[in-house]
DRENGU-514686 format. One record per residue: residue in one letter; x, y, z of N, C-alpha, C in turn. Coordinates in steps of 0.001 Angstrom, whole numbers, plus 500000, padded with zeros to 6 digits. Example, Ala and Ser with C-alpha at 12.3 -4.5 7.8 and 13.67 -1.06 7.14 Angstrom:
<pts>
A513190494310507800512300495500507800513200496700507800S512850497750507080513670498940507140512900500030507870
</pts>
This chain:
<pts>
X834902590003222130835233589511220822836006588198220908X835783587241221898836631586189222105834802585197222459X835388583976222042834564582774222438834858582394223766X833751581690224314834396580883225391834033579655225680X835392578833226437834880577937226569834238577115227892X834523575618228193833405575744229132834453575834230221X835578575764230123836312576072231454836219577619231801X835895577354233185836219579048233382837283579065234558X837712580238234431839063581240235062838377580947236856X839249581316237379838857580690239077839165582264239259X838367582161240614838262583543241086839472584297241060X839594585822241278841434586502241299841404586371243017X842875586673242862843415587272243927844143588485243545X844920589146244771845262590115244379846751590584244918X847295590949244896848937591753245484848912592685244800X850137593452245249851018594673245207851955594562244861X852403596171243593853572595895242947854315596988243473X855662597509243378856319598926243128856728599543242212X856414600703241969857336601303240898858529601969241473X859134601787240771861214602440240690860691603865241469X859719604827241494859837605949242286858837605752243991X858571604619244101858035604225245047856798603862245728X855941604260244432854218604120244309854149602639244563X852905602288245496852310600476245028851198600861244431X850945599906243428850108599615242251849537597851242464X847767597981242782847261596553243315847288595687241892X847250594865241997847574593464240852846721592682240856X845830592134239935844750590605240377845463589796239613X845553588900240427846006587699239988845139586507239911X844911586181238544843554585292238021844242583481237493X843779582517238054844308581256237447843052581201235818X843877581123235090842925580604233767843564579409233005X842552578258233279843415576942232492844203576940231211X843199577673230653843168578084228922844837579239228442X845259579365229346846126580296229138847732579190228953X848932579492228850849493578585227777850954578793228896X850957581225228733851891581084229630851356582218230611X852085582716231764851804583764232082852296584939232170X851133586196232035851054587178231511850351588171232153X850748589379231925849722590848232162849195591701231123X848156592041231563847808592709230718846568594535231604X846175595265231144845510595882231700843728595959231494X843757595512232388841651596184232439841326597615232402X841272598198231260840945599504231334839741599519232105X838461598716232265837229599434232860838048599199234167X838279598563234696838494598524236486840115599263236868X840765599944235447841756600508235709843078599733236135X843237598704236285844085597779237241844608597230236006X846015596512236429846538595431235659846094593831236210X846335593057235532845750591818235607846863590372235004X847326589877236044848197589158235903847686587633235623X847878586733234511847371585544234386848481584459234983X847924583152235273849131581801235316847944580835235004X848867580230234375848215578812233709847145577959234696X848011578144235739847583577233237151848344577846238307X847675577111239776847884578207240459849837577983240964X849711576754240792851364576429240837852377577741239896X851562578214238952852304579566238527852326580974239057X851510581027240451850753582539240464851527583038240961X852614582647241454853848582894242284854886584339241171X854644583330240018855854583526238656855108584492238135X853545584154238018852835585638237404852862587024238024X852965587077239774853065587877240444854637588766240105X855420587851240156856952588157239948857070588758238538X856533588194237458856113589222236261855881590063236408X854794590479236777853884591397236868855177592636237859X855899592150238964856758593175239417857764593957238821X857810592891237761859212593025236651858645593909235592X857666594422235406857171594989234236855998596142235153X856292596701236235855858597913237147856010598990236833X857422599513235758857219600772234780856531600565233701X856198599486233048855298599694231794854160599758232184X853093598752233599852403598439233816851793600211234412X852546601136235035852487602364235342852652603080234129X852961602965233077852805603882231749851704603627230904X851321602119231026849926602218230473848403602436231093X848613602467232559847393603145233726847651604352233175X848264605077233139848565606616232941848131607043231399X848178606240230780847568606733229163846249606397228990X845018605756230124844145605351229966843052606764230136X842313607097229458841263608370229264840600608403230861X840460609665230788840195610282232202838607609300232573X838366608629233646836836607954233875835923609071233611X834879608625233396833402610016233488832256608894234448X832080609694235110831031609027235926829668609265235177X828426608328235463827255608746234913826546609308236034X826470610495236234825840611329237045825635612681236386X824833613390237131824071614662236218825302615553236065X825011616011234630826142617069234406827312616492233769X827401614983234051828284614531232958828050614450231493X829169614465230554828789614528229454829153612891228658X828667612389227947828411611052227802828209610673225969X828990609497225191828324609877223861826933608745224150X826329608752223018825224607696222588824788607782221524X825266606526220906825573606671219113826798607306218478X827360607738219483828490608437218958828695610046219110X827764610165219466826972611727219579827139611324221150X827887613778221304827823613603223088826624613994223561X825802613423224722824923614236224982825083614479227094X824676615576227068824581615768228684823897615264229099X823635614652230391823056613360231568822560614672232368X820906614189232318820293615591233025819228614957234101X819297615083235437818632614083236268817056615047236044X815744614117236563814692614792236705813550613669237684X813609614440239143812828613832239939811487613526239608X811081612313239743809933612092239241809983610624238370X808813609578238243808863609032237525808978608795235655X809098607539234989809121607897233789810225607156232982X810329607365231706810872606717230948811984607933230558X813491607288230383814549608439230008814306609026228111X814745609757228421814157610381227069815917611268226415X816021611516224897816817612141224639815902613486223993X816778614757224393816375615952224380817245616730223093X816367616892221768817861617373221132817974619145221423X819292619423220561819531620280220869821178620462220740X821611621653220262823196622163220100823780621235220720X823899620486221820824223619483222679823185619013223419X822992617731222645821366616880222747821589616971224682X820462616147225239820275615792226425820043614297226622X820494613832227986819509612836227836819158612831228903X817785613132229556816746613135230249817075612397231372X816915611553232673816877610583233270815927610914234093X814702610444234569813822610434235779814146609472236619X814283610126238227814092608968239356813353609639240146X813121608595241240812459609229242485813661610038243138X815208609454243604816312609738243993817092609958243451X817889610654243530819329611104243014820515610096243317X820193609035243915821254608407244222820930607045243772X819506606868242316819462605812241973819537606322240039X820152607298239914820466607799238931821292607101237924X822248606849238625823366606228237644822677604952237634X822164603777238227821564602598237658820477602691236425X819940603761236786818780604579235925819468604322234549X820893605318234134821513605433232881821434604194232652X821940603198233034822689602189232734821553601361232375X820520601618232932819555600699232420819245601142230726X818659602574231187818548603160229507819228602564228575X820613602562228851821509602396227613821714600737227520X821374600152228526821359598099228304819716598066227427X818984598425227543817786598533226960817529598835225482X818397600426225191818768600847224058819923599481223211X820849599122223696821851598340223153821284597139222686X820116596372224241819455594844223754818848594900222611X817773596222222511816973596300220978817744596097219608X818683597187219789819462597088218688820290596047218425X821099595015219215821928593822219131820937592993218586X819839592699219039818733592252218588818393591685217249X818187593210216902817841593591215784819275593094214300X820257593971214695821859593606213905821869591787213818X821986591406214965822091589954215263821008588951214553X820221589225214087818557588556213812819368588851212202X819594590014212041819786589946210082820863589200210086X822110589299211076823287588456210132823075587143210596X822338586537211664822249585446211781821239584630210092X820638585464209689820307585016208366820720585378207347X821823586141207294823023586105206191823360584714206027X824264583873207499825202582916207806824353582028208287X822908581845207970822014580732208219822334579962209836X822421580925210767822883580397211797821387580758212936X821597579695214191820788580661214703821085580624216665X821055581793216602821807582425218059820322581248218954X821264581311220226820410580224221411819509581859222295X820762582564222949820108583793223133821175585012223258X820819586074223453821344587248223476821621587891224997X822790588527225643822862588567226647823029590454226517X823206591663227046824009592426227360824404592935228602X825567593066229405825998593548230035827080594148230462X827572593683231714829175594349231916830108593436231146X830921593853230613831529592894230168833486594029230307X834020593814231148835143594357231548836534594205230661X836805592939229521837911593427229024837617592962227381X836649592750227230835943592627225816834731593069225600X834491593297223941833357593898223782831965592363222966X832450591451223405831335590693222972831891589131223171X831026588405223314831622586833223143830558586111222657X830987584905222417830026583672221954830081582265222752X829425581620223293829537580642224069829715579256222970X830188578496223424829665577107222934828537576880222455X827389577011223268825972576834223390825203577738222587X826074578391222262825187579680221093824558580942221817X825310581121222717824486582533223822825733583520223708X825255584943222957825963586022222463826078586789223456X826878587220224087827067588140225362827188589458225126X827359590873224844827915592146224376827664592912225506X828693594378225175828876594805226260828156595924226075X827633596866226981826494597921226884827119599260226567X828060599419226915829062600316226029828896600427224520X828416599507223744828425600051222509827453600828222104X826364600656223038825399601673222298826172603329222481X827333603529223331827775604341223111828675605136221917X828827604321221381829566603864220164828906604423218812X829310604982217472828653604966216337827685603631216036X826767603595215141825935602349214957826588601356214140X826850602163213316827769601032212865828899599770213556X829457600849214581830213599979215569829178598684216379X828493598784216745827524598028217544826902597026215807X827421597178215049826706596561213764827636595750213674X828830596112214022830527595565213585830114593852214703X830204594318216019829888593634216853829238592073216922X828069593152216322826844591808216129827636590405214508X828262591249213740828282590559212881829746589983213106X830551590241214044831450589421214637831277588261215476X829882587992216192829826587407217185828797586083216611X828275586888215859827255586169214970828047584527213911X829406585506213277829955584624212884830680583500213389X830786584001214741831684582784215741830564581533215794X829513582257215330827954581139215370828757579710214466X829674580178213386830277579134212087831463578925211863X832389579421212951833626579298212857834242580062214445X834521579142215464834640579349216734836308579840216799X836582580180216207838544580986215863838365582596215036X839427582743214868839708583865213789840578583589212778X840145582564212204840701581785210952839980582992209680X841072582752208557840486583369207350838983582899206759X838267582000207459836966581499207077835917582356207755X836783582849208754835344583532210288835351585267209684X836850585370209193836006586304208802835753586935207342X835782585838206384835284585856205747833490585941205807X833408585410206996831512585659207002830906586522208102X832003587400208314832138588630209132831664589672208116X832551589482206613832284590426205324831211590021204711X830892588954204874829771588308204159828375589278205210X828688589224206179827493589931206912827706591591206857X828973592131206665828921593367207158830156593569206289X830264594484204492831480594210203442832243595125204154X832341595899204790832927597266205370833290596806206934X833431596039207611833413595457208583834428596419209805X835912596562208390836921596986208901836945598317209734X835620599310209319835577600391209772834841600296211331X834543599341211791833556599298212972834789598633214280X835916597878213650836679597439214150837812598011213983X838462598956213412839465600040213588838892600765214357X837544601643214670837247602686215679837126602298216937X836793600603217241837307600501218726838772600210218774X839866600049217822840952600049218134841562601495218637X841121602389217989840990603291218054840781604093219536X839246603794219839838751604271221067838044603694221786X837948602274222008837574601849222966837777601766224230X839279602645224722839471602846225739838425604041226180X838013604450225573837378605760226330836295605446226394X835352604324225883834245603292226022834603602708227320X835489602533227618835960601860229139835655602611230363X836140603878229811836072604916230986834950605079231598X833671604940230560832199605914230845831933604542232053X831695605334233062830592604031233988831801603228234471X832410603854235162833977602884235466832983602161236414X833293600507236513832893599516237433833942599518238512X833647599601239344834467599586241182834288598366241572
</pts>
């Protein structure tokens, strides 16, 4: 839900913090130009905290932050929803709805199975190409539908997207480039539809207003009058959108 621009963040590094009872807790430490001061914050998908500096002449001061704030930085790892792996037998939503991840050797297209607690199908040849399997399903399921959301509000706001991306996307759920290329994260098809509707018509609008000025989202409502409900439920729970498919 952030734009970007054309500078990008330089690779992390990483250190070690302590907590007051004696645990170390690893740290990435990322230079981002765009950043003003430095700061931490947490990556729920990769579980870790994440320390910023302006430049690298700061990474010193961000590290030293980041030590100074080792009990909060340990109270908010600890409130983050238990991971679920995508492997058989896990339980998983899609659409919002949970359904069980049911492997089935053999080729084929994944399928949902309903039922008291729907299914969702996965065929491989292997069991150990399973979880790419899900992940494809649900980037597949998500591209159609972003697609689709994105194509109407881009002709609400007479705008028109360059292209559509979905993938990992680790501490946001969508962006907009300069260039007009919409990024989103595949997690939402996990999400109610509406949420993944919220999305599109957030990202869509950055198409006409590259901030979160009272103008952007004014044509946030203009695309979607109820907007607020798609964006309170990931305030809500998007941490547990984080969890499914933890990235290592």
């Amino acid at each position: 839900m952030r734009f970007d621009s054309r500078r990008k963040a330089e690779e992390p590094t990483q250190t070690e913090i302590e907590t007051i009872d004696g645990r170390r807790m690893a740290v990435r430490l990322i230079v981002n130009p765009r950043a003003r001061h430095v700061s931490v914050r947490i990556d729920p998908t990769r579980r870790q905290a994440i320390a910023t500096a302006p430049s690298k002449r700061y990474l010193k001061h961000a590290a030293q932050f980041a030590a100074e704030r080792a009990g909060w930085i340990a109270q908010e790892l600890s409130r983050l929803p238990k991971s679920v792996s995508l492997s058989p037998g896990s339980f998983v939503t899609y659409h919002g709805v949970e359904h069980e991840l049911t492997y089935e050797r053999g080729r084929g297209v994944a399928r949902v199975e309903p039922g008291l607690i729907p299914r969702l199908v996965v065929p491989a040849s292997d069991p150990a190409l399973f979880e790419a399997r899900v992940i494809r399903f649900f980037k597949e399921r998500a591209r159609e539908e972003l697609i689709d959301r994105v194509a109407h509000h881009a002709v609400t706001l007479g705008v028109n997207p360059v292209k559509i991306q979905v993938k990992e996307l680790r501490s946001r759920w969508g962006s907009c480039s300069v260039d007009g290329v919409l990024s989103f994260s595949w997690r939402l098809i996990l999400a109610p539809p509406y949420v993944l509707d919220y999305l599109a018509a957030h990202e869509v609008a950055h198409l006409r207003e590259m901030n979160h000025s009272r103008r952007f989202w004014a044509h946030v409502k203009k695309c979607m009058p109820d907007y607020e409900r798609g964006r309170d439920w990931l305030h809500q729970h998007g941490c547990a959108l984080h969890a499914v498919g933890f990235a290592r």
